[in-house]
N, C-alpha and C positions, 0 to 999 in steps of 0.2 A: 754280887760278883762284879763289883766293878774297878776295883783296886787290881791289876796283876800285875807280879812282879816283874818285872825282868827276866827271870832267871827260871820264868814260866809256872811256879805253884802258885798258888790263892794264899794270901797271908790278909788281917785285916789292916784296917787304916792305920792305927795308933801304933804297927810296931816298927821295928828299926829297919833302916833301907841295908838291901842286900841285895848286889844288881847280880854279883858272880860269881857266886859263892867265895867269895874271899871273905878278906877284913872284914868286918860290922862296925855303923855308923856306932860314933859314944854316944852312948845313954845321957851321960854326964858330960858335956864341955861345951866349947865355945862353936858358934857356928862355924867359923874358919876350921875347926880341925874338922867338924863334920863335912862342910864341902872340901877340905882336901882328901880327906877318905873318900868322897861319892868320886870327885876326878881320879883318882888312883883309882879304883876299882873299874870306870868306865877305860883308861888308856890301857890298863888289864885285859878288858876285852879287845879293845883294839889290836893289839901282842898277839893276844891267842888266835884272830881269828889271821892275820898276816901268817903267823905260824900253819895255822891249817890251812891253809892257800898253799903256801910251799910246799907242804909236806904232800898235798894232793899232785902237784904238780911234779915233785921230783920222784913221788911213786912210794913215797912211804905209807900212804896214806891212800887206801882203796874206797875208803867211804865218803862220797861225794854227800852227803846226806850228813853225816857230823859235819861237813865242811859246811854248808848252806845250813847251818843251825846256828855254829860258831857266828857265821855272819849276818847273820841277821839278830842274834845276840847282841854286837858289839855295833850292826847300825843302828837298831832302835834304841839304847843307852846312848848314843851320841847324839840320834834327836831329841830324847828328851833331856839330855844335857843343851842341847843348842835351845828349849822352848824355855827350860826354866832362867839360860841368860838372856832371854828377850825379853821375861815378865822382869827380873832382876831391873835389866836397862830401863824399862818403862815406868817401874815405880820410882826410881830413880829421877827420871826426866822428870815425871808429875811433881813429884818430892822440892826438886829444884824450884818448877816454874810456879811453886805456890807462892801466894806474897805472904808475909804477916803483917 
């Protein structure tokens, strides 16, 4: 039990990233279209959870509880978007400052 999703079930290690129920990561392609799918699926949450702010706030919306879901959904997908571009940067940097 150490992999959890996002999107709060148990899935194991080897299968495809699924932060919000949207889209799914390709099985088949290039890394860039897999990190543009994981960023599109994580500003997805970002959308929905602004949306249920509003919608709490102008009264369409009674359930403070889907609302403090929604957002804690689309914070912790943008931290672990902000941890995997700091390891990204760092190998990066190491990458660089190797000699040959």
């Amino acid at each position: 039990m150490t992999d959890m999703r996002i999107h709060g079930a148990m899935e194991p290690l080897g299968s495809s990233l699924k932060i919000g129920g949207g889209a799914k990561t390709p099985e088949k392609g290039s890394f860039a279209d897999s990190l543009d799918t994981a960023l599109n699926e994580v500003n997805q949450l970002q959308l929905d959870a602004d949306k249920a702010i509003e919608d709490l706030v102008t009264g369409k919306s009674k359930s403070i509880h889907e609302t403090m879901i929604t957002m804690s959904k689309a914070e912790l997908a943008f931290k672990l978007t902000m941890q995997v571009r700091n390891k990204v940067l760092e190998a990066y940097k190491e990458i660089i400052s190797t000699s040959v």
